[in-house]
VOBA-1610 file (N, C-alpha, C; in pm, whole numbers, padded with zeros to 5 digits, always signed):
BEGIN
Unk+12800+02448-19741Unk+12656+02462-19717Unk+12606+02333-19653Unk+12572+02351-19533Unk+12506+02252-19508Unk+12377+02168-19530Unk+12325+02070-19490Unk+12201+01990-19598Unk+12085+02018-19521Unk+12044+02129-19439Unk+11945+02219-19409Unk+11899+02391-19424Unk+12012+02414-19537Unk+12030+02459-19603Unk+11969+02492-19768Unk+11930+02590-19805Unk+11918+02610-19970Unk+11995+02740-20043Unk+11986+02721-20147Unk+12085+02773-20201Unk+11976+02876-20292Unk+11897+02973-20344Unk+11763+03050-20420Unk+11801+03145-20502Unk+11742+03178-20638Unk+11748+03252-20685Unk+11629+03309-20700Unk+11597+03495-20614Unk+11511+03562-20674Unk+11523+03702-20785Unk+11458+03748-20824Unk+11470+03843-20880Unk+11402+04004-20810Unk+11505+04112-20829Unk+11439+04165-20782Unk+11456+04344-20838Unk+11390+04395-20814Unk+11433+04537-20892Unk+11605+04585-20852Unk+11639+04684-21005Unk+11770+04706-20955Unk+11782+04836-20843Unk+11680+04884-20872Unk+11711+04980-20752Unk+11696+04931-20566Unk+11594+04898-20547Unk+11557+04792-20394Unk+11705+04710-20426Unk+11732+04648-20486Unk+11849+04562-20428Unk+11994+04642-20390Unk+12008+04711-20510Unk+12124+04831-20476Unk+12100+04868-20345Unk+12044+04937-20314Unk+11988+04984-20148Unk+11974+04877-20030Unk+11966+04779-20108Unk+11978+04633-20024Unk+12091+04646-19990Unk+12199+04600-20090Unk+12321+04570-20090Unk+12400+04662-20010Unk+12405+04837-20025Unk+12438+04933-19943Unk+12416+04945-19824Unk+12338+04863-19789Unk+12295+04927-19639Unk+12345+04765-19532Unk+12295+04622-19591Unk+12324+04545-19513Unk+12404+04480-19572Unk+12527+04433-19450Unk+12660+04416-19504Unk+12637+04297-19525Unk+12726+04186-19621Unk+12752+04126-19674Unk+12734+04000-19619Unk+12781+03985-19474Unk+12756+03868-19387Unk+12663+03865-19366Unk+12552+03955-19324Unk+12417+03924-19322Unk+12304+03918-19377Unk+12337+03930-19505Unk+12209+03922-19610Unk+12102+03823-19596Unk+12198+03723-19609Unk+12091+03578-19612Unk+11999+03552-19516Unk+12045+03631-19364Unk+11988+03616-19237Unk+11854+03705-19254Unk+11913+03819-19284Unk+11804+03944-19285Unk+11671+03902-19402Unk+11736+03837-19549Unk+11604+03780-19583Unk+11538+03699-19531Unk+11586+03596-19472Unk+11542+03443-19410Unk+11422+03522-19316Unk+11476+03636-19216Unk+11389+03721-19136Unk+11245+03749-19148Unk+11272+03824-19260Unk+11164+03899-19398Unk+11054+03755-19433Unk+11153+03682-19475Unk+11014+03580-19544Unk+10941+03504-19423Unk+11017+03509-19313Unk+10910+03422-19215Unk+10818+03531-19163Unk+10890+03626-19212Unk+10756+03777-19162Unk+10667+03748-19189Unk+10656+03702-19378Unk+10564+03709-19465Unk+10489+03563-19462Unk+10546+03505-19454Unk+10508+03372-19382Unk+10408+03364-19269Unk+10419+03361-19172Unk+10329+03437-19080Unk+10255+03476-19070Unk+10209+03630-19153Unk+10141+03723-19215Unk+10018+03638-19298Unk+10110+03598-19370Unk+10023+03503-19490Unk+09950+03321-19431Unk+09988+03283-19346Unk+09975+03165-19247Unk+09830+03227-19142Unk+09876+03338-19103Unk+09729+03403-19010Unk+09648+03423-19109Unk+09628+03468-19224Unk+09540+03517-19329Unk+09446+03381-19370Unk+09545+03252-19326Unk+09445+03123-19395Unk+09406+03045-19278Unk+09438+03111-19131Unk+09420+03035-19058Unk+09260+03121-18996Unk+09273+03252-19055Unk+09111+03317-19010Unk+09059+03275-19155Unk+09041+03193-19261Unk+08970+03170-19321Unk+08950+03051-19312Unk+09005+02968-19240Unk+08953+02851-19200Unk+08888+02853-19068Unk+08954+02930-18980Unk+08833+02958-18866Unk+08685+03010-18930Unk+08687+03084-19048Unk+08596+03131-19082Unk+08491+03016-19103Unk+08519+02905-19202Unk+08476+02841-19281Unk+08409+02703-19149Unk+08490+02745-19056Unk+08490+02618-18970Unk+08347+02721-18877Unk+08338+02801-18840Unk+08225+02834-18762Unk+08154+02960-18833Unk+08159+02948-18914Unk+08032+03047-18993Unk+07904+03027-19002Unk+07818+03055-19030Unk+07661+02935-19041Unk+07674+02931-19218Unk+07725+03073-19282Unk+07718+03061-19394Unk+07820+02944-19447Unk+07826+02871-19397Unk+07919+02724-19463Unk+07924+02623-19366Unk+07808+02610-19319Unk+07719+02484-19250Unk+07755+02384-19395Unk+07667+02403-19506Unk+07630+02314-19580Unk+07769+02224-19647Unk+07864+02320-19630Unk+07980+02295-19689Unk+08061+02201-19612Unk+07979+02248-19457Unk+08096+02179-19369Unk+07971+02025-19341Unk+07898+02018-19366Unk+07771+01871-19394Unk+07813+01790-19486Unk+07885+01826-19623Unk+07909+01801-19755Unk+08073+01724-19722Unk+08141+01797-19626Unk+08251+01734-19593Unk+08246+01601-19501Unk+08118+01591-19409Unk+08129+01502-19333Unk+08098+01390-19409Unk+07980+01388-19524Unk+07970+01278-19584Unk+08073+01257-19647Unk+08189+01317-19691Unk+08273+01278-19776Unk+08363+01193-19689Unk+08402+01241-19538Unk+08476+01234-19449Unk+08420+01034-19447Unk+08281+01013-19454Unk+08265+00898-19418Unk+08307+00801-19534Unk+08303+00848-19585Unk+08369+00728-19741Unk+08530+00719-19725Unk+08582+00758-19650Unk+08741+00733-19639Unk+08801+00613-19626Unk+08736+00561-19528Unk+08779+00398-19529Unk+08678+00290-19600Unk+08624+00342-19712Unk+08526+00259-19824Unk+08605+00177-19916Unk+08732+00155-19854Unk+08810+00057-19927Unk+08805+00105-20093Unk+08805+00207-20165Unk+08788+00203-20272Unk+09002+00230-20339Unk+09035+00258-20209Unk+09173+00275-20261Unk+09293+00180-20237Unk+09185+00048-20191Unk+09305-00049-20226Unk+09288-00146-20306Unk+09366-00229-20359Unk+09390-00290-20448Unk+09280-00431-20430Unk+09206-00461-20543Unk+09119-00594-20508Unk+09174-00735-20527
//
């Protein structure tokens, strides 16, 4: 195994995996999940990237996005280094 590589344990129903196991052969399992999760990956990556578009041009989170800028300005207020 190489060191870009992981090694996972999931769990999963016995029936879906049986049917797993039957249908895709043996050499390619790992590929065909790796497939699957960047599906879901993806899927789930667009889902937070329209809720941050959301949040970023909505009017309903103006105030939120005002609340961030003042916070934004205290960043270099030196409060996180050592005196």
């Amino acid at each position: 195994m190489s060191a870009t590589t992981l090694r996972a344990s999931y769990t999963f129903s016995a029936p879906v995996l049986q049917r797993f196991n039957a249908v895709v052969p043996h050499g390619e399992r790992s590929r065909v999940m790796e497939e699957l999760m960047k599906q879901a990956l993806a899927i789930r990556e667009a889902e937070m990237e329209l809720v941050a578009q959301a949040f970023m041009t909505d009017p309903a989170f103006a105030e939120c996005r005002d609340d961030e800028k003042l916070w934004d300005a205290t960043v270099a207020d030196g409060l996180d280094s050592a005196a």
